[in-house]
Phi, psi and omega in degrees: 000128157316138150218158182271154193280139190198176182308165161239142181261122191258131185282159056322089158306124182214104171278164209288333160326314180290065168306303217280309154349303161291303190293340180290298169296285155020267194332297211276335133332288205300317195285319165302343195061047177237139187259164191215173175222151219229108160288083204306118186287178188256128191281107215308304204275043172251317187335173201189152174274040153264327176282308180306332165352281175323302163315111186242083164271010161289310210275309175321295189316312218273314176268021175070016179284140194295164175299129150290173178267165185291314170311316165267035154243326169310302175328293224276304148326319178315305189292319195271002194271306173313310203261346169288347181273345150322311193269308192306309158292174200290323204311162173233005183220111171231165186246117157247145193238095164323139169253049202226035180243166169246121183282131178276126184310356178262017183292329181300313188283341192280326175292326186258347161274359192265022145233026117297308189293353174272347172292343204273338218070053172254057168297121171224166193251348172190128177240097156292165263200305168242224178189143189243301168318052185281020198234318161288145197296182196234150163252085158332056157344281174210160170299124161268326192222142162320323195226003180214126172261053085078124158201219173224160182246152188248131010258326180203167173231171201219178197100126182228062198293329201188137165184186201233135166225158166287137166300346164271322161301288182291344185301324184304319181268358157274337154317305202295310198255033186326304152240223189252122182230333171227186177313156159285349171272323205273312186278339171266349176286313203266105161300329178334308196260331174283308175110011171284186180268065198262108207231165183214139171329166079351288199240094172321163180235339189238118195247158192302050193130125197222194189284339157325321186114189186245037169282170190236087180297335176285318183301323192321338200254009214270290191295340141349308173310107193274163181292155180296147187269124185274322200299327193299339220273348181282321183288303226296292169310292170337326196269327189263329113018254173351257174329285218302325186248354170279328156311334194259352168298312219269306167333290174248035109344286173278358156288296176309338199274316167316310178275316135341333156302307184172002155077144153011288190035000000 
């Protein structure tokens, strides 16, 4: 299926605390000549037991996972805040921005080719932006550009600084996923358990970390976090058992299924 090619509307999760944190993502838009729209993330120390709700700690307990912290349950709200407003608009393609990141000037050109080729019908559900494994190898998949190539990293990479989703992609992983059970890096990353389409640059555009500094609103909630249950660890082991081997089934798959689409080039 065809869509038609139009802007993409680009996002910033910022919590409203995060002054410098804004003005920061601010610069480097205004200086690219890109507009954006500013996303109130959810404030760890707001949470309410309607968000705790939301946390399906049966299913975490059951594979022996230590409980999140109050910061990666905000994180992970934060995110699904993002993406129901994904699914909820016209758009069929937003680029979301963690706002604690440094944009590379080829990002503008990296963003309008990844939504020809998604017009083009070359449909996917989530394309990150950066990459934290970069010592690992890489699966090139397909050409997007002259210089820019869509692939996986084996077996996988984690992080959610940045990435570009389909208005189908989120609907899907939200579907999949009603409530929160692992990390937000971990739920958008792992194709193993959604069965989406999750692809990352060859050559990131978006990098870690910007001139605001390095505190860490995620951290902050860290002594929250209750200790791992050891008695758990047999669940535990079993579980990474598990992932470890459904990634490396799922890896190539979608190496063979990509490159049957249209191949590497």
């Amino acid at each position: 299926m065809t869509h038609a090619a139009r802007a993409m509307k680009h996002i910033i999760i910022n919590l409203p605390r995060a002054d410098a944190r804004r003005r920061a993502m601010r610069r480097q838009f205004d200086a690219l000549g890109m507009e954006f729209e500013i996303l109130d993330a959810i404030d760890w120390r707001d949470l309410n037991e309607e968000d705790w709700a939301r946390v399906d700690r049966k299913s975490r307990d059951l594979e022996g996972r230590r409980p999140l912290s109050d910061g990666m349950v905000a994180c992970h709200l934060s995110h699904r805040k993002a993406l129901e407003g994904v699914v909820a608009g016209e758009d069929e393609l937003v680029a979301v921005f963690e706002d604690d990141v440094t944009l590379a000037p080829e990002i503008g050109g990296a963003l309008d080719a990844l939504a020809r080729l998604y017009a083009s019908g070359w449909e996917f559900d989530f394309v990150f932006l950066h990459r934290h494994n970069m010592d690992k190898p890489f699966a090139p998949l397909k050409r997007v550009d002259t210089d820019i190539r869509l692939g996986i990293t084996k077996f996988s990479d984690w992080g959610t600084q940045s990435y570009v989703v389909s208005k189908n992609g989120a609907r899907r992983l939200l579907e999949r996923f009603p409530r929160i059970i692992n990390r937000t890096d971990h739920t958008l990353h792992a194709y193993w358990e959604t069965g989406l389409n999750v692809f990352s640059l060859e050559t990131p555009v978006v990098f870690d970390g910007n001139e605001a500094g390095e505190h860490s609103f995620l951290q902050e909630a860290a002594d929250s976090r209750p200790s791992r249950n050891f008695w758990k660890l047999g669940r535990r082991a079993l579980s990474n058992l598990r992932e470890e081997a459904l990634k490396r089934i799922y890896f190539y798959r979608k190496v063979r299924s990509a490159r049957n689409r249209g191949g590497s080039g």
